[in-house]
C-alpha positions in Angstrom: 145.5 152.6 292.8 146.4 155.9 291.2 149.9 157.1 291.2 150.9 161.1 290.7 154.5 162.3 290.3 155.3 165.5 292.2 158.9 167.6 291.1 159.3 169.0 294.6 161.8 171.6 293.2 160.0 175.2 293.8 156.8 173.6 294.2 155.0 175.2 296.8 152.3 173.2 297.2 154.5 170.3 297.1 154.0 169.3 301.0 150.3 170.0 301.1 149.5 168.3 298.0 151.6 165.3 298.8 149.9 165.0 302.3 146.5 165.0 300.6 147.5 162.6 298.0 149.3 160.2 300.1 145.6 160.6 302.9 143.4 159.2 299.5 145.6 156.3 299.0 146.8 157.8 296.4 151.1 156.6 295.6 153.0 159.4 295.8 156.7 159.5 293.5 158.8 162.1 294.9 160.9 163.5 292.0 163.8 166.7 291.8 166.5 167.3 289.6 170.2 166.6 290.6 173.0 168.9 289.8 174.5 167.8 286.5 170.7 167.7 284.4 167.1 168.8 286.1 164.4 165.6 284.8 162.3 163.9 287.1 163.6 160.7 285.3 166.4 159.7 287.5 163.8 157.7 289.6 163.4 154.4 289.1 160.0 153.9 287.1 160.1 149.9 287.2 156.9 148.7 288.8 154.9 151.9 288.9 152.0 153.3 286.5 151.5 156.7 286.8 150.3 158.9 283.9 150.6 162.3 285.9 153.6 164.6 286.9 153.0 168.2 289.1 155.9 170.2 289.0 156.2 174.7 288.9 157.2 176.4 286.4 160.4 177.2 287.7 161.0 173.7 286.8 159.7 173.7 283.1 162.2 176.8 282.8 164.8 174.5 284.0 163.8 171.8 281.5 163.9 174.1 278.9 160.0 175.4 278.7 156.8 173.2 277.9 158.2 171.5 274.7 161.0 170.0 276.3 158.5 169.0 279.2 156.1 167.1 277.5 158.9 165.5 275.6 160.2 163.8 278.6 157.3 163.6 280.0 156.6 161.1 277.1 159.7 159.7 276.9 158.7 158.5 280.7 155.4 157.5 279.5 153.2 160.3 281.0 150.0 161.4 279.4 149.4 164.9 282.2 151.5 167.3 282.8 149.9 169.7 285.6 152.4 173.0 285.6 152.1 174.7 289.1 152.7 178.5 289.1 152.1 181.7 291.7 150.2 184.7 290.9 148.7 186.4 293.6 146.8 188.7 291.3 143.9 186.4 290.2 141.1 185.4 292.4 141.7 181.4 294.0 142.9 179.7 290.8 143.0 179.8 286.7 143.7 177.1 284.6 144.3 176.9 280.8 145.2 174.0 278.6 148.5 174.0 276.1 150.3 172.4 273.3 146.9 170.8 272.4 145.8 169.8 275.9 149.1 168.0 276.8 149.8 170.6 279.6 147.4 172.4 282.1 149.1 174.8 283.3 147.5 176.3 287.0 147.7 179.4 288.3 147.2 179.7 292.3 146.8 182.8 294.6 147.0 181.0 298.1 148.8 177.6 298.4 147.7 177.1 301.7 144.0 177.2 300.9 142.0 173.6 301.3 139.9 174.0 298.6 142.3 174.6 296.2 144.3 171.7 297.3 140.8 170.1 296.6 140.7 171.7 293.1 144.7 170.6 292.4 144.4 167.1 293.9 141.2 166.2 291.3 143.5 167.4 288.4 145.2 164.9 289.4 143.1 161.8 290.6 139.8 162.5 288.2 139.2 158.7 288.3 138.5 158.4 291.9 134.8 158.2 292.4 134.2 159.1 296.2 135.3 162.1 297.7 135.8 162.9 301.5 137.6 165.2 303.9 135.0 163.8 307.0 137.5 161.3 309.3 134.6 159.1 309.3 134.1 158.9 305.7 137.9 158.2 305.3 137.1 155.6 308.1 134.1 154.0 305.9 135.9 154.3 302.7 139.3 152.7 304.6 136.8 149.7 305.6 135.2 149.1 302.2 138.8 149.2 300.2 139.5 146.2 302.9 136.6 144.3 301.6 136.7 145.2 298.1 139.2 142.3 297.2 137.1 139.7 298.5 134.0 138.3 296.9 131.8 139.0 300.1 128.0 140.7 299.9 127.8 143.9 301.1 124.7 145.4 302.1 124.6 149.5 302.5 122.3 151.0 304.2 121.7 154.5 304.3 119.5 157.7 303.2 118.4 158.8 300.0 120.7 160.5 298.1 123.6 159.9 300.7 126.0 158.4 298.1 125.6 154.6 298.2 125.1 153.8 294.9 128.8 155.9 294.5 130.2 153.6 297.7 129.3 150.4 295.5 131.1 151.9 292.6 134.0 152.7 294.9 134.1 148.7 296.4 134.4 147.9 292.4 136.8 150.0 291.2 138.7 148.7 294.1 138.1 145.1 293.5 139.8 142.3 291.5 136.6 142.5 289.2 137.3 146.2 288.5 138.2 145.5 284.7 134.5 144.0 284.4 131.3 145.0 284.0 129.4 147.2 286.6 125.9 146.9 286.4 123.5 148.5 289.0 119.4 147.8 289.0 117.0 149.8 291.2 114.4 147.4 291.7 111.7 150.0 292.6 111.8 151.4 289.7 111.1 148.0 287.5 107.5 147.3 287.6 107.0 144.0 289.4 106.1 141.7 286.8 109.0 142.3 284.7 111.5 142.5 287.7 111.8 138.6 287.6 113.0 138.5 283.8 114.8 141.6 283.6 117.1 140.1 286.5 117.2 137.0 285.5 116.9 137.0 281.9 114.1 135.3 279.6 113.5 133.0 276.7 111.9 134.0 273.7 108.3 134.0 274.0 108.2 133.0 277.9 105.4 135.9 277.7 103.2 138.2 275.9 105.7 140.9 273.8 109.0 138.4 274.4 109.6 139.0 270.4 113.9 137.8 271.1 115.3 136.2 274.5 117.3 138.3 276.8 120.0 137.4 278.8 119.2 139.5 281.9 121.2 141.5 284.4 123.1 138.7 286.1 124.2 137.5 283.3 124.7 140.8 282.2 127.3 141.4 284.7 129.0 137.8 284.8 132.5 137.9 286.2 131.6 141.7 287.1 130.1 143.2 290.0 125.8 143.4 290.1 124.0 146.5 292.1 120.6 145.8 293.7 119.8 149.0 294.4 116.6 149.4 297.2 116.5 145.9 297.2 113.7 146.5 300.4 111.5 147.0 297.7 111.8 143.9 295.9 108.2 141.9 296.3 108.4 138.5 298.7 107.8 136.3 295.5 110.8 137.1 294.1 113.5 137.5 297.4 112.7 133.4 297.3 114.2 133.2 294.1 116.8 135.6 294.4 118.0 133.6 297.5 118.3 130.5 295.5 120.9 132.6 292.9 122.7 133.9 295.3 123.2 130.0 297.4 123.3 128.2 294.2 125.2 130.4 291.9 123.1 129.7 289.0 120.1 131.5 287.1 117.1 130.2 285.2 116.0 132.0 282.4 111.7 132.9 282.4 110.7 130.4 280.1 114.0 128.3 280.5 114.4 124.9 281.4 118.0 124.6 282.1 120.0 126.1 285.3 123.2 129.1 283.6 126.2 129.5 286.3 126.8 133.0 287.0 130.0 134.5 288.6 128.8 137.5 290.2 129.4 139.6 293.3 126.6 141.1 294.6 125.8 144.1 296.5 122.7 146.0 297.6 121.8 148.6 299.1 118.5 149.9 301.3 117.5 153.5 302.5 114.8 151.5 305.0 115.5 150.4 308.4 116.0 146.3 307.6 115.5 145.0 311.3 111.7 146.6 311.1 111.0 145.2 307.5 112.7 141.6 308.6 110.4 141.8 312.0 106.9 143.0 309.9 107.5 140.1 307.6 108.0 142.5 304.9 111.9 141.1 303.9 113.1 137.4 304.2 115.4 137.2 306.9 117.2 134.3 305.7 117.4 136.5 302.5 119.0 139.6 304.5 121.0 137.3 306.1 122.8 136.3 302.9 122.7 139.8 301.4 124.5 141.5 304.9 127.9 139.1 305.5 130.0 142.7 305.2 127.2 145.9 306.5 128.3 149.0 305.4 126.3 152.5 306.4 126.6 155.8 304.5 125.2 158.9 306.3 123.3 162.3 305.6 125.3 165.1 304.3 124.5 167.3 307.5 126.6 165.2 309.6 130.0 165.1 307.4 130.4 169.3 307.0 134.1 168.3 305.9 133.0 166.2 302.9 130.6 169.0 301.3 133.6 170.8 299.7 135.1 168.1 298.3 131.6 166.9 297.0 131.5 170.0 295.6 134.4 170.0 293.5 133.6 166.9 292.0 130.3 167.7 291.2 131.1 170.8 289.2 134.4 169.0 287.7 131.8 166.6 286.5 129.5 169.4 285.0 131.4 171.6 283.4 132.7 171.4 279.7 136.7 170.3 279.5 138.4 173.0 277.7 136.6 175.6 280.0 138.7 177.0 283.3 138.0 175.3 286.2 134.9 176.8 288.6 135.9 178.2 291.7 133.8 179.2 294.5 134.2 182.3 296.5 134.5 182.2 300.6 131.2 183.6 300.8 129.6 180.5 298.4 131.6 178.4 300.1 130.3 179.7 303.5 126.4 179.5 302.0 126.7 175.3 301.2 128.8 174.7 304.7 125.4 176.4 306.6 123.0 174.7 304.7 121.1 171.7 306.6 121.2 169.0 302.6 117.7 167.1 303.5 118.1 165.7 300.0 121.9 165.1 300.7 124.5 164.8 297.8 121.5 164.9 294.9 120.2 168.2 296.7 123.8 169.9 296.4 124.5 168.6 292.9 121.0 170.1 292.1 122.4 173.3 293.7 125.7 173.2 291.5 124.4 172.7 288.6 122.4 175.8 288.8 125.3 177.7 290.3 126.7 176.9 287.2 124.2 178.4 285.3 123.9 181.7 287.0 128.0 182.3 287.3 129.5 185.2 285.5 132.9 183.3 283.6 134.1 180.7 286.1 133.8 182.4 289.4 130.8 181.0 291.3 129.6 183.5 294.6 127.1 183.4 296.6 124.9 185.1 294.2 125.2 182.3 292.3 123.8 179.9 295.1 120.2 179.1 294.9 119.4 176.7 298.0 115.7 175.5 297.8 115.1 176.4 301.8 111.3 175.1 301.6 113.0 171.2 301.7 115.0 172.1 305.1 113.3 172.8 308.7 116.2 175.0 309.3 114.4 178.2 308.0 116.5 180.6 309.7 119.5 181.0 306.8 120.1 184.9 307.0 122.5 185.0 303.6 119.7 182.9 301.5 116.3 184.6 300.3 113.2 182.2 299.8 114.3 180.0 296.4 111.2 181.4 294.4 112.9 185.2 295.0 116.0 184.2 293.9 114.8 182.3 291.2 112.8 186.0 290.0 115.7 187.9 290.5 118.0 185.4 288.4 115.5 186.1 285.5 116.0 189.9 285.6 119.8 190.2 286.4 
């Protein structure tokens, strides 16, 4: 679980961000400075692990300026320092890196607005994979940090693109496993005849071009976690022998003669409806039995508005180069995603991003900057968005 120090001394954001922290399970240390010396180290420290203080700038002046900062900061064992300050002069937020990336100093205009709460709080928490601001979302992701400690099969369902291969990744990181290997296979993408010995592993020269052995994905991710992504497409001939792993515990090699004990915990996921491919014989049902002990169901983006910002911000934190300021989005950008229907959910709007960051002049990213691709959506009716191929034109001649 991460852990974030906040200096509430002059902090304005200090309520705001600590509600939004302490809503993402995040552990909150609420530090100030006494009377006789102003450090945040008068807390007691025992037991926690957090690498990241917030504080203003009015308390680095108290410290003594940056310097002095990051030499308690270090002294306490703290690897980011994220310096708050006002300036109502620039447009949503600025931030800039100092004494050789140690500090990141923020400058806010509004410390009341959401998204830049969004902006602050992933300075902070970078490591946490899914992002949300939909209640149901925080109700799905409350549910799967429930299961995570146990060693249960999940089974997610949901559309393309809708996140679920990011909803396994959250169940591991929140697992006891979470210090092993991950390791996710899309079994539609393997052609068939090589699924079998690319999940279970092969000898050398079980077939034609088996030059070495291989020890195959299960084994692959032993003590770890193991993916089967669109495990609906899996052919019948092998859901037989995946059913035996998962009962049995054990793998046998193509070409092997001898049965190798995995510890694994497996998930899948599907983007099919499993009832219909159970009933047309298309799935084992004694198979999706096994696989669905915990069912978990992500959704499309058009029905969880509230988690498209957030999305948003960690898409384009994950896109754009470290030492560069932070993108921001302008209302009306903002205003151009929030109206948009996503048919191809999360991958659609990271597809959208990334352009947007293409097309932005310095960090600011507005609504000229949006290129939606309207001919995927039936809602055709988007007054601020011209057709994708006139936009496209017009971004090759501005």
């Amino acid at each position: 679980m991460s852990q974030v120090i906040v200096v509430n001394n002059n902090l304005k954001i200090a309520n705001n961000l600590c509600n939004i922290l302490e809503s993402r399970d995040v552990t909150v240390i609420k530090a100030g400075s006494d009377d006789s010396k102003p450090n945040f180290l008068g807390i007691d420290l025992v037991g926690y692990q957090a690498d990241t203080v917030v504080c203003s700038d009015f308390f680095e002046k108290e410290v003594g300026g940056s310097s002095k900062l990051v030499a308690i900061a270090r002294q306490a064992k703290l690897s980011k320092i994220i310096i708050i300050t006002e300036d109502s002069s620039i447009n949503g937020i600025e931030t800039k890196h100092e004494l050789g990336g140690a500090v990141r100093r923020v400058s806010i205009s509004d410390f009341t607005d959401q998204y830049t709460l969004e902006l602050v709080f992933n300075m902070c928490c970078p490591d946490i994979s899914f992002s949300a601001g939909d209640i149901k979302t925080y109700e799905l992701l409350s549910l799967a940090k429930r299961v995570a400690n146990t060693d249960v099969t999940v089974f997610i369902n949901g559309p393309t693109g809708s996140g679920k291969e990011v909803l396994a990744n959250y169940l591991h990181e929140n697992s006891n496993r979470k210090g092993e290997p991950f390791v996710a296979v899309n079994c539609a993408a393997i052609p068939e005849n090589m699924l079998e010995a690319i999940l279970f592993g092969h000898e050398k020269g079980a077939f034609t071009g088996a030059s070495n052995a291989n020890k195959g994905i299960f084994r692959a991710a032993d003590k770890g976690t193991l993916l089967l992504d669109e495990i609906s497409e899996m052919p019948l001939s092998l859901q037989a022998k995946l059913l035996r792993v998962l009962q049995e515990r054990k793998v046998t090699p193509v070409g092997g003669q001898r049965d190798i004990d995995v510890d694994v915990r497996v998930l899948a996921t599907s983007n099919r409806d499993m009832a219909s491919e159970v009933n047309q014989s298309r799935f084992r049902e004694d198979l999706y039995y096994r696989l669905n002990v915990f069912p978990l169901q992500t959704r499309n983006l058009s029905a969880r508005k509230d988690d498209i910002l957030p999305i948003s911000i960690k898409i384009l934190n994950k896109h754009y180069k470290e030492n560069d300021a932070i993108p921001y989005m302008t209302n009306c950008a903002r205003d151009l995603l929030l109206n948009h229907s996503w048919p191809g959910n999360v991958r659609e709007l990271e597809n959208t991003l990334q352009r947007a960051l293409v097309l932005s002049q310095g960090h600011i990213i507005d609504k000229n900057s949006i290129m939606i691709d309207q001919s995927l959506s039936n809602i055709s009716n988007h007054s601020s968005v011209d057709t994708f191929a006139d936009q496209l034109a017009f971004a090759k001649i501005t």
